[in-house]
N, C-alpha and C positions, 0 to 999 in steps of 0.2 A: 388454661382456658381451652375450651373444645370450638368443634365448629358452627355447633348449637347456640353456643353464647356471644358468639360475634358480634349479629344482628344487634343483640339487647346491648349490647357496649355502644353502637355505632347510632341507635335510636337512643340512647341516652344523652349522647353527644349533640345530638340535631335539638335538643330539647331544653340542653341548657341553653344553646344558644339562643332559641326561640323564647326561653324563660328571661335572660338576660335584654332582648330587646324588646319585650314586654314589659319589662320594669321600667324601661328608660322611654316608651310609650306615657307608661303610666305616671311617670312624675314629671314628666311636659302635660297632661294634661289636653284635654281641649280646645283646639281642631290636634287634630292628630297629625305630624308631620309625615308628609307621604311617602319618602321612603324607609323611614325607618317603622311603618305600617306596612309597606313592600315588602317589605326583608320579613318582617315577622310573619305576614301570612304567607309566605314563600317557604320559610321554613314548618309551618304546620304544616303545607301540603306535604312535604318532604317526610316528615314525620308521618303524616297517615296514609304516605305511598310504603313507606316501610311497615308501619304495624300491619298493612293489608299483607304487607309479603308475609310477613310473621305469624299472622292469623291461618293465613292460606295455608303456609307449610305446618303450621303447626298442626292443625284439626284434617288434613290430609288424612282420610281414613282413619282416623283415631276416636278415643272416646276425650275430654276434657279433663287432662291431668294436672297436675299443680301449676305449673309452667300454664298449661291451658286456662285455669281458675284466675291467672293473676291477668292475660292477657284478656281475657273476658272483661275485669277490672280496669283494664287499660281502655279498651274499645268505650265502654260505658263513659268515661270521665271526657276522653276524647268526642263524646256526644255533650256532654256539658261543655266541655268550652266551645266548641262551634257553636251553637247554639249563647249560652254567652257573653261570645263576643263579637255574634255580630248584633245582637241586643244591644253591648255596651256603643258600637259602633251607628247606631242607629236612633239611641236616646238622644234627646237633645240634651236633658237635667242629667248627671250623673248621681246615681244609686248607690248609698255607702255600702249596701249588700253586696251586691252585683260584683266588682270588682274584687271581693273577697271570695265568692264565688270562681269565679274567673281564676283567679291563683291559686286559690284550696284544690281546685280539680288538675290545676298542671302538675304540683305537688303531687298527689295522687295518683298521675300518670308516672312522673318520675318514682315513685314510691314502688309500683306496681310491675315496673320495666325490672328497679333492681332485684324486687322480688323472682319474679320470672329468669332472671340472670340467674342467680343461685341454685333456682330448683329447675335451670338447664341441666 
């Protein structure tokens, strides 16, 4: 592993974490208990203070290379879940889409990181 692929190891990490207390959001159900809503959006910020590094360093005078195509990927899905969830956070009825949604794009994000890992 080089010094390129770090990041995508260390933003993978922040993401399962953030996947795992998502799940456990999601089968409590409504009202959402606050800190384990805490932690979750504490660890997204954490996640899209790092993909910002990654994005940054990445397209730094460059043109969009593989690595760049997959982080493009990532930023994008990272726009659906914000959006998302704070949708799901703001419905009162819960949406059987919605929360498929919501986990389809963090998959996505994870999908998209290990991609970009590889073609570091």
């Amino acid at each position: 592993m080089n010094a390129t692929q770090l990041p995508f190891v260390v933003e993978a990490a922040i993401l399962v974490v953030a996947m795992v207390l998502g799940g456990l959001l999601g089968r409590k159900g409504k009202p959402y208990g606050k800190m384990n809503l805490g932690f979750h959006l504490f660890f997204f910020l954490w996640f899209t203070m790092g993909y910002y590094f990654i994005a940054q360093t990445l397209f730094a005078g460059r043109a969009a290379t593989g690595p760049g195509i997959a982080v493009i990927v990532m930023g994008l899905a990272l726009l659906v879940q914000i959006v998302s969830g704070i949708t799901l956070l703001v419905r009162k009825e819960r949406a059987g889409w919605l929360p498929r949604v919501h986990g389809i794009s963090a998959a996505l994000v994870l999908i998209a990181d290990g991609v970009a890992f590889f073609l570091a």
